[in-house]
C-alpha positions in Angstrom: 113.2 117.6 125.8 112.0 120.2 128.5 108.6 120.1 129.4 106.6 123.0 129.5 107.7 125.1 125.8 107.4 123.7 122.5 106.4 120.2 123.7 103.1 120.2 121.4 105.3 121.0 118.4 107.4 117.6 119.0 104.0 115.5 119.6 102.5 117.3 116.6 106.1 116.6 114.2 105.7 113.5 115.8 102.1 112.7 114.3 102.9 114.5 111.2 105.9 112.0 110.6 104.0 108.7 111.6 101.0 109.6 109.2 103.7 110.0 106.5 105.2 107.1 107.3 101.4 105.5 107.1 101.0 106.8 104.0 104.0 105.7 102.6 103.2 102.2 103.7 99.4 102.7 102.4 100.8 103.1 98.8 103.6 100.8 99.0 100.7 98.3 100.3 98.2 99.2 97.6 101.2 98.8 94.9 101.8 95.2 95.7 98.0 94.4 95.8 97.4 95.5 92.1 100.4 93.5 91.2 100.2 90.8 93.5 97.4 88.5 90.9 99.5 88.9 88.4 102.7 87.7 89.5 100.9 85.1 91.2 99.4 83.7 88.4 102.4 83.5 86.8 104.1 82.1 89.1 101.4 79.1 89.6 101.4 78.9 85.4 105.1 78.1 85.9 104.2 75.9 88.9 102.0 73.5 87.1 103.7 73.3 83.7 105.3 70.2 82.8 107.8 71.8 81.4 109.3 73.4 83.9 111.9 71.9 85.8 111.4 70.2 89.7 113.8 73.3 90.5 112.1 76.3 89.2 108.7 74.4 90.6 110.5 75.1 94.1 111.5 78.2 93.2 108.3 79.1 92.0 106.4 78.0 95.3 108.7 79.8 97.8 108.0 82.6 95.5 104.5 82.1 96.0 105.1 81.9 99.8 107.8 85.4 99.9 104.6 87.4 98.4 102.2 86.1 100.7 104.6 86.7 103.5 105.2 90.3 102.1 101.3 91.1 101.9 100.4 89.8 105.6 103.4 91.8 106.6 102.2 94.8 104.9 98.8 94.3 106.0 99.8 93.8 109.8 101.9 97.3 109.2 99.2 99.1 108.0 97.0 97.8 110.8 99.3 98.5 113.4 100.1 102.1 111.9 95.9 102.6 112.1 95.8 101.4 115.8 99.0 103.7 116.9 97.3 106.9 115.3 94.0 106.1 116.6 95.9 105.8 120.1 97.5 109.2 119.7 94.3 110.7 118.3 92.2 109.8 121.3 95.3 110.7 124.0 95.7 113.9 122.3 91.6 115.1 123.0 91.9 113.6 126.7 
């Protein structure tokens, strides 16, 4: 891109697509959090049933383990997405 003419438009398209993008992790973020207990207890009512077969117990647990893994990563995301515009903010008033 040339320096000089319509470089603030790029960093400002720029900031307008990563706070989207934010967003859009935001919801997707708070989605899985509402649903999250749910599923989990589920998942641990299945886990602890005698019923249930040794192989849906293991199923069941790495379940367990895939949605904690998916709400760290979501949370890490989200951080990182905060730190990144907080970045930008401040470099854009100095």
């Amino acid at each position: 891109m040339k320096k000089g003419h319509g470089g603030k438009f790029g960093q400002k398209k720029e900031a307008a697509i990563a706070a989207l993008l934010s967003e859009k992790n935001h919801a997707e973020a708070a989605r899985v959090q509402q649903n999250t207990p749910a599923a989990g207890a589920i998942l641990l009512k299945l886990m602890v049933d005698a019923a249930t077969p040794a192989s849906g117990k293991i199923r069941t647990a790495l379940g367990i383990f895939a949605l904690s893994r998916e709400a760290l990563d979501l949370d890490i995301e989200t951080r990182v997405s905060a730190l990144e515009r907080a970045k930008e903010e401040q470099k854009n008033k100095g």
